[in-house]
C-alpha positions in Angstrom: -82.2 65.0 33.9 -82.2 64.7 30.1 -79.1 64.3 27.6 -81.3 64.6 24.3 -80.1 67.5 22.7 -83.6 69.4 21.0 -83.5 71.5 18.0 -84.8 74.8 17.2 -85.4 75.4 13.7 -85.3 79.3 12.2 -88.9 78.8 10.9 -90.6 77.8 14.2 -88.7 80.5 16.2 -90.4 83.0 13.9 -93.6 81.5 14.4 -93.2 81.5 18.5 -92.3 85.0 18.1 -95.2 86.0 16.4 -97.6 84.0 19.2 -95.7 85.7 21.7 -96.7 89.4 20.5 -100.4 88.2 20.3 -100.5 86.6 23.9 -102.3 89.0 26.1 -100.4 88.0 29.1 -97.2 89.9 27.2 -98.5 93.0 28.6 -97.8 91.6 32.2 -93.9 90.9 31.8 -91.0 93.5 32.4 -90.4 95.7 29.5 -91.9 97.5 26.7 -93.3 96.9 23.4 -93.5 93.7 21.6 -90.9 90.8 21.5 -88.0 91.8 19.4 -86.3 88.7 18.9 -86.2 85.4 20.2 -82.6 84.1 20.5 -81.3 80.4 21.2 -79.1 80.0 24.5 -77.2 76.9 24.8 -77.8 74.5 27.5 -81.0 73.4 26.4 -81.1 69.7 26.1 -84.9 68.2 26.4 -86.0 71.9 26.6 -85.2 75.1 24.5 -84.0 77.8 26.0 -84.5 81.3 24.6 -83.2 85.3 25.5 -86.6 86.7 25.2 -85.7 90.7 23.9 -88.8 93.5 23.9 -88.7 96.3 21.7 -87.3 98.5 24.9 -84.5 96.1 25.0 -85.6 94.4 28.2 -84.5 90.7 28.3 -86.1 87.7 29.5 -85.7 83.8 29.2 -87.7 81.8 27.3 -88.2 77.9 28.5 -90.1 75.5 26.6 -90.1 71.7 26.0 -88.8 70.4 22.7 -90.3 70.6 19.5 -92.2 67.2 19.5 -93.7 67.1 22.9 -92.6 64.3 25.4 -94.4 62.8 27.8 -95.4 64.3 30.9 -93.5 67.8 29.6 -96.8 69.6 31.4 -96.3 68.0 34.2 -92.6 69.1 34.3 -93.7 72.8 33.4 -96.4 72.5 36.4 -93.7 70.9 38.5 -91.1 73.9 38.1 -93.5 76.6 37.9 -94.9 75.5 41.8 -91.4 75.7 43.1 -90.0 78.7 41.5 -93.4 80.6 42.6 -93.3 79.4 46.4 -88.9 80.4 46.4 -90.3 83.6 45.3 -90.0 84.9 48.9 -86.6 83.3 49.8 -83.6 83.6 49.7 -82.7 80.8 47.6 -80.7 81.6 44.8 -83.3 81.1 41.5 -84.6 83.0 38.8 -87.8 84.4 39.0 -90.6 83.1 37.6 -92.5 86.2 35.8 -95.1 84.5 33.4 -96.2 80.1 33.4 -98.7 79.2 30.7 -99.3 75.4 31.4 -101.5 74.3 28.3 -100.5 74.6 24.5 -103.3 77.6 24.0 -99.7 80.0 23.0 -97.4 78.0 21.4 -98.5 74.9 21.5 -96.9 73.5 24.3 -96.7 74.7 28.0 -93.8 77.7 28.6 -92.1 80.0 31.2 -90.9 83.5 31.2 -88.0 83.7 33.3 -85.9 86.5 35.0 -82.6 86.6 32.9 -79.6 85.6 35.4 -76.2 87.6 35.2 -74.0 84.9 35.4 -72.6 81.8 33.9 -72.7 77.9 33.9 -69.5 76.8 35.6 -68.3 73.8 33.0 -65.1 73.6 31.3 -62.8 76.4 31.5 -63.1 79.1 34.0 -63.5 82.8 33.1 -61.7 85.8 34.7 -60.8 85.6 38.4 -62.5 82.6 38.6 -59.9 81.2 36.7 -57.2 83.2 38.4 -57.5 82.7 41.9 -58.1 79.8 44.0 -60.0 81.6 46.9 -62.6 82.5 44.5 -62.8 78.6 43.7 -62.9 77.4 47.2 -64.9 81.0 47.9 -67.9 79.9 45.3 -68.2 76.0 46.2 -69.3 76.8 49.7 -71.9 79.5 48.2 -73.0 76.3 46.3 -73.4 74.1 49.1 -74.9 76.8 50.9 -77.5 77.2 48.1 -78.5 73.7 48.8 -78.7 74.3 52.4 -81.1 77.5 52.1 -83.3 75.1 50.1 -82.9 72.4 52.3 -84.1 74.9 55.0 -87.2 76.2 53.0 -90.4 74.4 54.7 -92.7 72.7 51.6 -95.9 73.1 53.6 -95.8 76.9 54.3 -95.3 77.7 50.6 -98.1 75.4 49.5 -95.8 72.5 47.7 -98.0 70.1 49.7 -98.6 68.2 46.4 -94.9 68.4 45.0 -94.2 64.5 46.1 -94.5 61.6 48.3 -92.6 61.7 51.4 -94.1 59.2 53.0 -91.4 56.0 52.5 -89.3 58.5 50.3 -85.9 56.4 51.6 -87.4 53.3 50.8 -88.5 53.7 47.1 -85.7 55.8 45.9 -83.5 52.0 45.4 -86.5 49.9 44.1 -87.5 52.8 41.8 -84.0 53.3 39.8 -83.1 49.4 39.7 -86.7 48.7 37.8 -85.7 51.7 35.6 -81.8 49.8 35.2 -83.4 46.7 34.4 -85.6 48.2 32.1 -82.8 48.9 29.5 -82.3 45.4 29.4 -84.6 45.1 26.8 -83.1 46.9 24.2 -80.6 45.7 22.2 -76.7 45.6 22.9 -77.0 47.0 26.5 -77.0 43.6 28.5 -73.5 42.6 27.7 -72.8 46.3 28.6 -74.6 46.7 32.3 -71.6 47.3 34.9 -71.7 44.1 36.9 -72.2 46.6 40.2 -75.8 47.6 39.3 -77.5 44.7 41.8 -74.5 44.7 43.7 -74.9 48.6 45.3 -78.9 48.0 44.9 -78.6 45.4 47.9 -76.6 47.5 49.5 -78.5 50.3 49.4 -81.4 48.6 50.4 -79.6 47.0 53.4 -78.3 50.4 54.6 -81.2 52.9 53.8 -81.6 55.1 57.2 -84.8 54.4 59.3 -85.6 58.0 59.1 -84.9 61.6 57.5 -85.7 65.2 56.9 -88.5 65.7 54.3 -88.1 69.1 52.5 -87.5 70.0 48.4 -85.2 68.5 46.8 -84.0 69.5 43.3 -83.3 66.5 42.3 -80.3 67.6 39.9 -78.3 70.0 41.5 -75.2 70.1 39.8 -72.8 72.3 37.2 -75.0 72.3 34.8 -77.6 73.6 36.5 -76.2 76.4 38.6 -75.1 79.6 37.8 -72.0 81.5 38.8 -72.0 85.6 39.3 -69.5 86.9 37.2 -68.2 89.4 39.8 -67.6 87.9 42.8 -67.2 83.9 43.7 -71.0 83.8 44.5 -74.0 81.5 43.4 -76.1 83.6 41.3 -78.9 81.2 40.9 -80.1 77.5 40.9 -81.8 76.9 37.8 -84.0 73.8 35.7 -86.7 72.8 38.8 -88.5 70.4 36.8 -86.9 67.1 38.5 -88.0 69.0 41.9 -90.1 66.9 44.0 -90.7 66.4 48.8 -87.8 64.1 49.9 -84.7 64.4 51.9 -82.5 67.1 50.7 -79.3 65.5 51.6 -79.4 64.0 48.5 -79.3 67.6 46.4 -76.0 67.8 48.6 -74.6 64.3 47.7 -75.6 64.9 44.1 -73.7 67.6 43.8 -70.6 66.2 45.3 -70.8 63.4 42.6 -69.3 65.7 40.5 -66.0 66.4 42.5 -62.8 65.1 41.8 -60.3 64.6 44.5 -57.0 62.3 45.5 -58.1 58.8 46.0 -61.2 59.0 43.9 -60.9 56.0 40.9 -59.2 57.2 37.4 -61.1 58.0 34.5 -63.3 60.9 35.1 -61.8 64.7 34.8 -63.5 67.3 37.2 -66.3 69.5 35.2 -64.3 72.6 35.3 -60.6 74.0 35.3 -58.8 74.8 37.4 -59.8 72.7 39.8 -56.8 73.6 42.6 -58.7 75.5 45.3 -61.6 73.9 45.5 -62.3 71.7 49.1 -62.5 68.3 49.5 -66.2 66.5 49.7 -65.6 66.0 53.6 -65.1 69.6 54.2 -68.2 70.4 52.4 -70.2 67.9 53.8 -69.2 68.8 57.0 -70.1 73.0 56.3 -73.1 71.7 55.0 -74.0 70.1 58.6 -73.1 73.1 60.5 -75.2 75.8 58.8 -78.3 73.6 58.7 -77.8 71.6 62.2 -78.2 68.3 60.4 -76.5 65.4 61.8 -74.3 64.2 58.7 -73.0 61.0 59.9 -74.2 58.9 57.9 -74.0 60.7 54.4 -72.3 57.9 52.9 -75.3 56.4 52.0 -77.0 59.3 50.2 -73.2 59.7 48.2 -73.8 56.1 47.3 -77.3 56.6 46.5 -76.4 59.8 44.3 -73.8 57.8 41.9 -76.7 54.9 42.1 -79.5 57.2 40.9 -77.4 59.7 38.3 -75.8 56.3 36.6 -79.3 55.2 35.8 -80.5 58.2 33.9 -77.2 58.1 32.2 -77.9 54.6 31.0 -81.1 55.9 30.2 -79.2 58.1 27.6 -76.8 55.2 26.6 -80.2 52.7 25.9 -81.2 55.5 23.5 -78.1 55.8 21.6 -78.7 51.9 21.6 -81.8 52.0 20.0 -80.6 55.0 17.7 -82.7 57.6 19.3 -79.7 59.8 20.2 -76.2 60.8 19.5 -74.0 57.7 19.6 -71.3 59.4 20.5 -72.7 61.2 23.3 -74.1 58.5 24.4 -70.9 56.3 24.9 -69.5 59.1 26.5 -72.8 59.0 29.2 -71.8 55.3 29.3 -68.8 55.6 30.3 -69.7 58.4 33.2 -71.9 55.8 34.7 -68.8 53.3 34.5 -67.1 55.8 36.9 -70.2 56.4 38.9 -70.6 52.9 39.4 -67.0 52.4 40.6 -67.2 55.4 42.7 -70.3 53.8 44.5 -68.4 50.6 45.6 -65.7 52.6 46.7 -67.8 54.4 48.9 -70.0 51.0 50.3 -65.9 49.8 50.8 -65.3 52.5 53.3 -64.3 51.8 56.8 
């Protein structure tokens, strides 16, 4: 998950575009005749994100990393690329991977030509019946959890993801790994005196309370709003999208990840839900338990990947908020990621508080 918001000036748009209609592997993608235009779509944050139009008026979607390459942004591309060929032939909701160039021989960085979804990122205000009707809320939250169930049920091994991750110990790293990464930020200036006082505090319980076994399968590894897309004409999942983070563990986490995002009576002030209206949607229990009864998975002791969820997502937030720190992003939107984790972190003890 990244909150670095990348920029995509006119000049090196033109110059992709020109690449692009002297790659040889054009001639391979849906469509006629050469790219036509190459517009920005919002929503890309550490990578661009382009509507890809031939001559013909066929459109595609661009994805590339960021102007000034990051760190490991091949790996990423390699990463997502795997996953979204192997889903190819299920029926997990993604789009379709038509092209995945991995070196920087086209545009000088790795890229993917995607199938171009019909459908929209549910945040903010709801469109059409969506915002209309309650049963098409409640309708399209189950399709969402069922998404995550259809990839919990896809097996790594038959679709040659063998090398995706680690599964071995997967339960035990996931506490040690994010609390270095918290205590990382400690170095940089202005974020001590600003660490929630629950980071060691849900670390030991996590680490007291991790379960002695689970299911090893894909995991997204941010399934939420942002990355999901909503069919405009019925309350459906269109697709999951943004694989990079994907990686073998336990995919009750994608489930407890998601539900990170709800908003329901009892949960602490301070956080609005992601979209309006909310009224319709279920409650986290229901869900959790639909979730167990379409893939057969004993559920009862979810609490611990909920807790584990606000644990892991609050630490990449801080990540954001260490950057604003050291002026490497948006200040501003890096409060804001500050105070998320705040909520996250609050949200966490409430769940270790449980009876």
């Amino acid at each position: 998950m990244s909150t670095d918001q990348a920029t995509t000036p006119a000049d090196d748009t033109q110059a992709d575009l020109d690449r692009l209609n002297q790659w040889s592997g054009l001639t391979d993608l849906p469509g006629d005749g050469p790219v036509a235009a190459l517009e920005t779509l919002p929503g890309g944050a550490q990578n661009l994100l382009f509507t890809l139009r031939r001559a013909d008026g066929t459109e595609l979607v661009l994805r590339r990393p960021g102007r000034h390459l990051r760190s490991g942004a091949s790996d990423a591309f390699r990463r997502e690329s795997s996953v979204l060929a192997a889903l190819a032939d299920t029926d997990v909701p993604h789009p379709h991977l038509r092209a995945s160039v991995l070196d920087e021989s086209v545009l000088g960085s790795p890229f993917s030509v995607l199938e171009k979804i019909d459908g929209f990122t549910p945040r903010g205000q709801l469109p059409g019946r969506y915002a209309e009707d309650p049963e098409w809320r409640r309708a399209v939250t189950f399709d969402l959890v069922d998404g995550a169930a259809k990839l919990a049920a896809v097996d790594p091994y038959a679709h040659g993801l063998d090398d995706l991750g680690r599964p071995e110990g997967w339960l035990e790293r996931q506490t040690p790994k994010y609390l270095k990464m918290l205590h990382g930020y400690r170095d940089t200036t202005g974020y001590r005196e600003n660490e929630s006082a629950d980071v060691d505090l849900v670390a030991e319980w996590l680490a007291a309370h991790t379960p002695k076994a689970g299911v090893t399968g894909i995991v997204h590894g941010d399934l939420q709003f942002a990355n999901v897309m909503f069919a405009h004409d019925a309350p459906r999942l269109a697709a999951i999208v943004d694989w990079e983070m994907a990686s073998l563990g336990d995919p009750l986490l994608d489930l407890a990840w998601i539900l990170t995002a709800w908003r329901e009576k009892g949960d602490p002030p301070g956080s609005d839900p992601q979209f309006q209206p909310w009224d319709g949607v279920p409650g986290r229990a229901e869900l959790v338990a639909h979730y167990g009864e379409v893939t057969g998975r004993d559920v009862s002791g979810f609490r611990w990947y909920q807790v584990l969820a606000c644990f892991r997502l609050a630490a990449l937030l801080e990540g954001s908020y260490a950057r604003a720190l050291d002026g490497k992003m948006n200040a501003k939107l890096g409060a804001a990621l500050h105070s998320y984790a705040g909520w996250l972190w609050t949200k966490a003890r409430q769940e270790m508080d449980r009876d």
